[in-house]
MMTF fields as JSON, N, C-alpha, C and O atoms, coordinates in Angstrom:
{
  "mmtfVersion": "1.0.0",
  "mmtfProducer": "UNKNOWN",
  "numBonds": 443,
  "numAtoms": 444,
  "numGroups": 111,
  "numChains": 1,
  "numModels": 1,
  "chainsPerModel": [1],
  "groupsPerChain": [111],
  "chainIdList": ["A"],
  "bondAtomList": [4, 2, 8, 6, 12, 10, 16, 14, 20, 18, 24, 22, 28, 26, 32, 30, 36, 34, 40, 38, 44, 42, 48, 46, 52, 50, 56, 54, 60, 58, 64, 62, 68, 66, 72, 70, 76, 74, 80, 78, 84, 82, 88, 86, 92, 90, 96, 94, 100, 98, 104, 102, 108, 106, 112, 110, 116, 114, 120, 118, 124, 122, 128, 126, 132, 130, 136, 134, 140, 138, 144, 142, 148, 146, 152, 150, 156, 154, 160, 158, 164, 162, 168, 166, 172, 170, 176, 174, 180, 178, 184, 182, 188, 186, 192, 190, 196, 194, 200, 198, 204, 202, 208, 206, 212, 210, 216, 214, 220, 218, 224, 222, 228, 226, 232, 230, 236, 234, 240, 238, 244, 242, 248, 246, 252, 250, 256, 254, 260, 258, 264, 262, 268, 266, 272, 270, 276, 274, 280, 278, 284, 282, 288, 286, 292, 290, 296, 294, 300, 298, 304, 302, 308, 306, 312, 310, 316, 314, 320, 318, 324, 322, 328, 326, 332, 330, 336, 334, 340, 338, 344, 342, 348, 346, 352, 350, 356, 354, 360, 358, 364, 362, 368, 366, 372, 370, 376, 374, 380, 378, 384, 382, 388, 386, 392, 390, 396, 394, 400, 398, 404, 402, 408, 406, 412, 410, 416, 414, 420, 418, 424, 422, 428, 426, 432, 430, 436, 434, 440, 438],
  "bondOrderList": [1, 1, 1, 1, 1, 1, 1, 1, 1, 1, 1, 1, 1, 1, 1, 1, 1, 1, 1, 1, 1, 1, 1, 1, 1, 1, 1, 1, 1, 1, 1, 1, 1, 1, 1, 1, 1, 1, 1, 1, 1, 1, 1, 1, 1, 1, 1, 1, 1, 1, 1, 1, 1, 1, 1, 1, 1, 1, 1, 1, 1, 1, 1, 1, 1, 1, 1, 1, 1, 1, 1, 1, 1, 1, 1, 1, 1, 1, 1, 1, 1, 1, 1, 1, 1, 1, 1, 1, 1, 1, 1, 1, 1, 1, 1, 1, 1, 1, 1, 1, 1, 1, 1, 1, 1, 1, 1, 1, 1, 1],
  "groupList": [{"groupName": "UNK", "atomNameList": ["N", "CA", "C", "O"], "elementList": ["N", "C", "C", "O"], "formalChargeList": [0, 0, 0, 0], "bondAtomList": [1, 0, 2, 1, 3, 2], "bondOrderList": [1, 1, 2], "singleLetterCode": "X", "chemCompType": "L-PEPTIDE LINKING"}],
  "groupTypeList": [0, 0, 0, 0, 0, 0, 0, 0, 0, 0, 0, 0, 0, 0, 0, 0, 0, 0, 0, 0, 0, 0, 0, 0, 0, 0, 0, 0, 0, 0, 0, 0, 0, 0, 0, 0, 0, 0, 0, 0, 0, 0, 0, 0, 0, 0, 0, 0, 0, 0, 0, 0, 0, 0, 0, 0, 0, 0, 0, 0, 0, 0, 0, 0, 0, 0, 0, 0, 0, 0, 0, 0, 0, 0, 0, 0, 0, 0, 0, 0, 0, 0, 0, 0, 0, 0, 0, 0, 0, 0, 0, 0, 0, 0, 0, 0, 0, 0, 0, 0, 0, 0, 0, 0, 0, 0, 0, 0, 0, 0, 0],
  "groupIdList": [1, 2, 3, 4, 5, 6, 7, 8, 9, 10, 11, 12, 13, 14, 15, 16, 17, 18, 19, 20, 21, 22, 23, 24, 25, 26, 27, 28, 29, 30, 31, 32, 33, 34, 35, 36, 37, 38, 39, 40, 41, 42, 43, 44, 45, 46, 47, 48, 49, 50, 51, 52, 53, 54, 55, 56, 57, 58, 59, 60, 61, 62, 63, 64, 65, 66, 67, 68, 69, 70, 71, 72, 73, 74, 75, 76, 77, 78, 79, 80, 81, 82, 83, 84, 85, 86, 87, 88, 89, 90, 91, 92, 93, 94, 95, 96, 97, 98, 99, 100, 101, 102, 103, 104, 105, 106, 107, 108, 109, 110, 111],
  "secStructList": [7, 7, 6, 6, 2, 2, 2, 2, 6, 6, 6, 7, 7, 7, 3, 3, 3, 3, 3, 3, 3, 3, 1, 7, 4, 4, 4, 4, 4, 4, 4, 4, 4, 6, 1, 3, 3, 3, 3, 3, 3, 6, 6, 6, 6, 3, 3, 3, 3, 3, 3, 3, 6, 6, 6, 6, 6, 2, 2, 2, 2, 2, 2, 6, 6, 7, 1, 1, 3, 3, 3, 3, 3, 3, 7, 1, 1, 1, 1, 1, 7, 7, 7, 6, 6, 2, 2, 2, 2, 2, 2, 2, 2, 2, 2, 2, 2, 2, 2, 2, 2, 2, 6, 6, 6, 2, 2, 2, 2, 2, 7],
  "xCoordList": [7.387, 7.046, 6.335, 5.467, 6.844, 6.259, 4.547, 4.042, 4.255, 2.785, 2.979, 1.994, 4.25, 4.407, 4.758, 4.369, 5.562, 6.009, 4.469, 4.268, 3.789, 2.264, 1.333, 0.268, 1.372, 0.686, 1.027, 0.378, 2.538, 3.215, 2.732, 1.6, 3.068, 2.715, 1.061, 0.758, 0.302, -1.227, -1.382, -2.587, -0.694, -0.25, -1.774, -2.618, -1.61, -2.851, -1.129, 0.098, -2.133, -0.904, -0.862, -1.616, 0.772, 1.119, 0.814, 0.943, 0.369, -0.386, 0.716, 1.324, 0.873, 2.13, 0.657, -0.185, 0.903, 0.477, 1.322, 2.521, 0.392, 0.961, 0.189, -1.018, 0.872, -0.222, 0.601, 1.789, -0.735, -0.831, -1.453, -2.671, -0.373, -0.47, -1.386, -0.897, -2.619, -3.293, -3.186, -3.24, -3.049, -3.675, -5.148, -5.612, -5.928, -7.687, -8.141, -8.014, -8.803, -9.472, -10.289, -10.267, -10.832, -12.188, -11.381, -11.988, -9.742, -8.778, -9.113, -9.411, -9.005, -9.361, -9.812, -9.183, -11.015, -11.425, -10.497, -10.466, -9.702, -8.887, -8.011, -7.898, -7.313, -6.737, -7.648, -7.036, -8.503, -9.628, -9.049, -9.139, -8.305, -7.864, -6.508, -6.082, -5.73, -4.207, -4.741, -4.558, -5.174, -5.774, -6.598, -7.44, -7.325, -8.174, -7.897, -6.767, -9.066, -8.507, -9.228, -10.441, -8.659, -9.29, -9.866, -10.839, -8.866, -8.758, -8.775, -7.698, -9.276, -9.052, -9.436, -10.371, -8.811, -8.817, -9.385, -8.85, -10.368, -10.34, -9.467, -8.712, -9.416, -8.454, -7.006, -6.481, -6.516, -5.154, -4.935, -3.736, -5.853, -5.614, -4.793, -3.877, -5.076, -4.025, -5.272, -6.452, -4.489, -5.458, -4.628, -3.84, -4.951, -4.305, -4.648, -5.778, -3.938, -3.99, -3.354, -2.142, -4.181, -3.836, -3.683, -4.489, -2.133, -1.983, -0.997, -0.034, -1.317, -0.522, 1.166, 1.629, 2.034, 3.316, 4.57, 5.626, 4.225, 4.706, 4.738, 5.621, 3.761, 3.447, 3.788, 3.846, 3.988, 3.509, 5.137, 4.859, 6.268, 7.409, 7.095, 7.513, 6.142, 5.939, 4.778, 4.94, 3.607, 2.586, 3.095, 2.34, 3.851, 4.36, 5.009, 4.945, 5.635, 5.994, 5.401, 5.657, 4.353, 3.098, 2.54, 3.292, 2.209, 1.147, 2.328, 2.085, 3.489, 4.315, 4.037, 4.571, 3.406, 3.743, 2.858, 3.032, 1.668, 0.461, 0.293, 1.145, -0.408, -0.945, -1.4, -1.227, -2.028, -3.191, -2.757, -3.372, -1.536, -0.509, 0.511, 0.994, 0.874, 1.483, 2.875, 4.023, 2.463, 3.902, 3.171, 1.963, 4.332, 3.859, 4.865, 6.037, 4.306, 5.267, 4.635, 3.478, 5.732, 5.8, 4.778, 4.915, 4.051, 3.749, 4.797, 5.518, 4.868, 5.686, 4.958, 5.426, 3.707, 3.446, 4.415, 3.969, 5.211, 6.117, 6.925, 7.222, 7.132, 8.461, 7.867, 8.364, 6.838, 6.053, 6.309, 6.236, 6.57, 7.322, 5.721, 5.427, 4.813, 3.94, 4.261, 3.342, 5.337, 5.562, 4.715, 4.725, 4.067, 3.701, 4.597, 3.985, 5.851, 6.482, 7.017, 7.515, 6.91, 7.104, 5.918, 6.056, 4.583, 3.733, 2.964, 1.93, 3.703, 3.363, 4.179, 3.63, 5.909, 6.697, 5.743, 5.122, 5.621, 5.027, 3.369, 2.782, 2.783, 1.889, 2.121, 1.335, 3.806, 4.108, 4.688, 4.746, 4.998, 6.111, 5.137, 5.411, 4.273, 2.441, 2.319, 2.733, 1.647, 1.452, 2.15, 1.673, 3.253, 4.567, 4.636, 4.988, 4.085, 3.922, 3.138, 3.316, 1.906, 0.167, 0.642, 0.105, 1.741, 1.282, 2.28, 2.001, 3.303, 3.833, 3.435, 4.055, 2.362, 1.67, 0.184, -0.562, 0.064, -1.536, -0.447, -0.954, 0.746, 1.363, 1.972, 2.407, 2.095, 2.469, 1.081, 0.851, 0.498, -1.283, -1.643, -2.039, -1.481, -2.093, -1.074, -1.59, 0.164, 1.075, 0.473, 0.235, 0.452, 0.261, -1.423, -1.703, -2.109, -3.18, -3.11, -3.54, -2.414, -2.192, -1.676, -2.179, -0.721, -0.142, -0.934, -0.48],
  "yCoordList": [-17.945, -17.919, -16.602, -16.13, -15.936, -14.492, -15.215, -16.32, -13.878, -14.229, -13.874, -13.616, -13.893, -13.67, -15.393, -15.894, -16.291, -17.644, -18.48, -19.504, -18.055, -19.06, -18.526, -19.143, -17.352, -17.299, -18.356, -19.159, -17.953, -18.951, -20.237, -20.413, -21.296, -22.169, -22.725, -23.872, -21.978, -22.209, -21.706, -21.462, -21.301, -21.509, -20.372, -20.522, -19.209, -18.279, -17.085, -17.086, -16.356, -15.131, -13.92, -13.164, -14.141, -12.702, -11.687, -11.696, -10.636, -9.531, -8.255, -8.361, -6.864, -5.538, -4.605, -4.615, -3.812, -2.642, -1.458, -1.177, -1.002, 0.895, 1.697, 1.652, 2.652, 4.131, 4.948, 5.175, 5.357, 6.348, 7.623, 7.689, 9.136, 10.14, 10.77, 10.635, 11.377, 11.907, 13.6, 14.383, 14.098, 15.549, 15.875, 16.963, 14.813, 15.187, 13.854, 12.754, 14.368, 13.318, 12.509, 11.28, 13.168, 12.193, 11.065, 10.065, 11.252, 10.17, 8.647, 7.573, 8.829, 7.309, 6.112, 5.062, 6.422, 5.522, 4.373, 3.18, 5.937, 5.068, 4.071, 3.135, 3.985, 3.016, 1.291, 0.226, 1.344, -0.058, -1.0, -2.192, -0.56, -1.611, -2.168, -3.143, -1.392, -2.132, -3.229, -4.389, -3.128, -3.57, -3.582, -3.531, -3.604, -3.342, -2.171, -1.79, -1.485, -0.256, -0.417, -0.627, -0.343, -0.668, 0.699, 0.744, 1.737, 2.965, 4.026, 3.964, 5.299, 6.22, 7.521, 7.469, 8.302, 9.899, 10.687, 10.72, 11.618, 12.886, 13.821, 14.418, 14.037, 14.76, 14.853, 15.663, 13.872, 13.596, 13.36, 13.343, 13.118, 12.367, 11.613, 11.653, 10.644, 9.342, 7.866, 7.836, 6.953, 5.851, 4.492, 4.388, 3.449, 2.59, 1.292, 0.849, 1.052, -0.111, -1.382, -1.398, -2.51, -3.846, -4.56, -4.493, -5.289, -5.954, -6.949, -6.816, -8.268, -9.033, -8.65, -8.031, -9.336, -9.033, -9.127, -8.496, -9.875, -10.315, -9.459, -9.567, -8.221, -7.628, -6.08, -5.179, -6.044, -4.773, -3.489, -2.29, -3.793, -3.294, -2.452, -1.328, -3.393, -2.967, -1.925, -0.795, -2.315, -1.506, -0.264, 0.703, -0.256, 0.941, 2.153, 3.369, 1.416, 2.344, 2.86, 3.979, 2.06, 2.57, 3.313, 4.195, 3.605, 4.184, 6.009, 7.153, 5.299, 6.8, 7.786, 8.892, 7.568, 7.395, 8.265, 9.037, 8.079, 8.635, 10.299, 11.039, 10.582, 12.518, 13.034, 13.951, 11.827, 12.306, 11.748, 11.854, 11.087, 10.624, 11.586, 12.161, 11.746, 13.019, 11.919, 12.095, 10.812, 9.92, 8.582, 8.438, 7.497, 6.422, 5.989, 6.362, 5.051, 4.341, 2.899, 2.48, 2.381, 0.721, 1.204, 2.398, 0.597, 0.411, -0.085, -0.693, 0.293, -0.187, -1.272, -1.347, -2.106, -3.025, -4.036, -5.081, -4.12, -5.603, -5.769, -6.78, -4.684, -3.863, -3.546, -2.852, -4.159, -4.163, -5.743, -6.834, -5.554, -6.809, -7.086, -6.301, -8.364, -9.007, -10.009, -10.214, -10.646, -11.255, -11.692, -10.906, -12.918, -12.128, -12.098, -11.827, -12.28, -12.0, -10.567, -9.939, -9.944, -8.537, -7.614, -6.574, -8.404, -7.779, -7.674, -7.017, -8.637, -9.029, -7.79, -6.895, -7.643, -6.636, -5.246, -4.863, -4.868, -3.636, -3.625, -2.544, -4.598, -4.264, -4.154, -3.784, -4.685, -5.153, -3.454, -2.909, -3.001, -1.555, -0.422, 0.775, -0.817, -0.059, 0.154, 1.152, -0.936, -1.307, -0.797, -0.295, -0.98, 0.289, 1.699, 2.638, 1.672, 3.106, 3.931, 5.067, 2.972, 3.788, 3.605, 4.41, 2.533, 2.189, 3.442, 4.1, 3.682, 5.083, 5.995, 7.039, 6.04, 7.625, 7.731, 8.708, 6.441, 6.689, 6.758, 7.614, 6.356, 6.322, 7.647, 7.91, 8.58, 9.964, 10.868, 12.047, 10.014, 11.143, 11.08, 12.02, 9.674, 9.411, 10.323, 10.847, 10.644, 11.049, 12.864, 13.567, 12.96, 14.611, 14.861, 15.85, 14.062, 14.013, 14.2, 15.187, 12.931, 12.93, 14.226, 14.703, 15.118, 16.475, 17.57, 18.587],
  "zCoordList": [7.04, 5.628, 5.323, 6.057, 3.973, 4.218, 3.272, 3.068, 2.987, 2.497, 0.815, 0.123, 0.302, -1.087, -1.364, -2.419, -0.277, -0.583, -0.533, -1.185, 0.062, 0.493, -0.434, -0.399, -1.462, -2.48, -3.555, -4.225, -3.411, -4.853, -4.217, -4.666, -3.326, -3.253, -3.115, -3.443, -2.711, -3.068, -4.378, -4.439, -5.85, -7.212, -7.649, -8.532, -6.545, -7.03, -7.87, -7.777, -8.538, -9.464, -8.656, -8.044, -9.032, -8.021, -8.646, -9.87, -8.034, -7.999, -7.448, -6.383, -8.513, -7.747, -8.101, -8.999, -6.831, -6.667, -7.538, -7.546, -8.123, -8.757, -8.52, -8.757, -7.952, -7.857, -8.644, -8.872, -9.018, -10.453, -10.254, -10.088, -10.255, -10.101, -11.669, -12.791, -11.435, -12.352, -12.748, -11.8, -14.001, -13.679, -13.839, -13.497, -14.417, -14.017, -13.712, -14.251, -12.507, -11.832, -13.267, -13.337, -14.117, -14.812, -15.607, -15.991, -15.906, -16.78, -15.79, -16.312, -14.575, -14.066, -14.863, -15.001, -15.379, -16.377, -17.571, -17.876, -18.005, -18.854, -18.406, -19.197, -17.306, -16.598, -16.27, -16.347, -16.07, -16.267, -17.173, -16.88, -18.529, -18.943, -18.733, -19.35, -17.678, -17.316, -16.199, -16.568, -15.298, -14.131, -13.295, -14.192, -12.211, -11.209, -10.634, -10.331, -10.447, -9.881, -8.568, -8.559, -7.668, -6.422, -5.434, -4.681, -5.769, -4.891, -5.363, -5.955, -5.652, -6.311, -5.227, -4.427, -5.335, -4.718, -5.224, -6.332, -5.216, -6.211, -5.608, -6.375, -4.591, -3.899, -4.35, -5.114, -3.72, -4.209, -5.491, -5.768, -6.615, -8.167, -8.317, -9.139, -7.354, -7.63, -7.585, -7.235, -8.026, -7.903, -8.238, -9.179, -7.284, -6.581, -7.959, -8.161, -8.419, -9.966, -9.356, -9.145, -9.051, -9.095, -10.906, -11.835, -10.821, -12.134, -11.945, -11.19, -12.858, -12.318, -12.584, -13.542, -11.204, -11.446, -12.736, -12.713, -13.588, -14.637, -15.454, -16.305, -15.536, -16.414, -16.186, -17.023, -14.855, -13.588, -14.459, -14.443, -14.952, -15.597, -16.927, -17.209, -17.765, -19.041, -18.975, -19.437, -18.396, -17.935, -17.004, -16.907, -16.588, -15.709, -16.619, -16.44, -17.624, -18.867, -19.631, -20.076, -19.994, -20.896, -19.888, -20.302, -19.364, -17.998, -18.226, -18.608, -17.744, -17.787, -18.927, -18.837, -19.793, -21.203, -21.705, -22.647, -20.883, -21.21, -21.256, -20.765, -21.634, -21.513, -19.808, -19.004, -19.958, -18.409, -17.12, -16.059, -17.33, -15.951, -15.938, -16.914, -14.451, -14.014, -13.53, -13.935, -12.611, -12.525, -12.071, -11.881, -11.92, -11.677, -10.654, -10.705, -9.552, -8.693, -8.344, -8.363, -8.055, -7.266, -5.695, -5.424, -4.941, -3.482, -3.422, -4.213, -2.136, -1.302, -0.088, 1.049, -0.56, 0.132, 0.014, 0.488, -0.289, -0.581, 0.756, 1.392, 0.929, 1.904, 3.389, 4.276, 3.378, 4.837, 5.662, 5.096, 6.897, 7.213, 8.254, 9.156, 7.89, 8.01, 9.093, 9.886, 9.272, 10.313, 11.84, 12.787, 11.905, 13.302, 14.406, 15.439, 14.584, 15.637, 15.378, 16.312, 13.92, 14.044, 14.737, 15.382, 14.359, 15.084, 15.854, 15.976, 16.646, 18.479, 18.839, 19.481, 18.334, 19.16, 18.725, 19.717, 18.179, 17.859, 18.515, 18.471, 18.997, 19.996, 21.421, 22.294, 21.555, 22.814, 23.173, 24.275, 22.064, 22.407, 22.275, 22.366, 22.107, 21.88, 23.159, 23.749, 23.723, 25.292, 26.432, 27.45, 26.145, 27.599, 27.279, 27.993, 25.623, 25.576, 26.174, 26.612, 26.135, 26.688, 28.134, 28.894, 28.878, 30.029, 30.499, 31.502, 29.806, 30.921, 30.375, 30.58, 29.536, 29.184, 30.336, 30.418, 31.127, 31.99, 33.189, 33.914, 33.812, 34.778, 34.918, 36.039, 33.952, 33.648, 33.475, 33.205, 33.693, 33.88, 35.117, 35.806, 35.514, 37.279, 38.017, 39.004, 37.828, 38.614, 38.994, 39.976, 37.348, 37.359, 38.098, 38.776, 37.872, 38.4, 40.043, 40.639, 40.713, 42.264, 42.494, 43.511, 41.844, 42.535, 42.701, 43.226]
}
């Protein structure tokens, strides 16, 4: 069961990530009223907007729309495979990695 089916069924609201490319860091502010802003950069001038999904299409347009947005995109958290048997293998292919990278140190070491 992914973790988008066990939200819907514990009947909490789905929630899309947008990050939102800025050209001045101080515009942040104005964004507070699409959604939560959880993350923001000064560096990068981007900043990470939680809003519920229902809405996440229309708000993405208005957002484009603006003076002080440079672009807008979807995360791509959706598209991350959560699984835990995906992420047993990926600790498991972790693990033979480190283990022939210390078996390739002890070696060069012994010569």
């Amino acid at each position: 069961m992914s973790i988008d089916e066990e939200l819907k069924g514990a009947g909490l609201q789905q929630r899309t990530c947008l990050l939102i490319y800025l050209y001045n860091v101080g515009d942040q502010y104005k964004l507070r009223k699409y959604g939560d802003i959880v993350y923001f950069s000064k560096k990068m001038k981007y900043c990470v907007l939680y809003l519920d999904s229902e809405e996440a299409n229309k708000v993405k347009n208005e957002l484009a729309h603006l003076d002080f947005v440079e672009r807008v995109e979807f995360s791509d958290e959706e598209d991350v495979d959560l699984s835990s048997s995906h992420i047993e293998q990926q600790i498991a292919d972790m693990a033979k990695e480190a283990e022939i990278k210390l078996q390739s140190k002890n070696e060069d070491l012994l010569k």
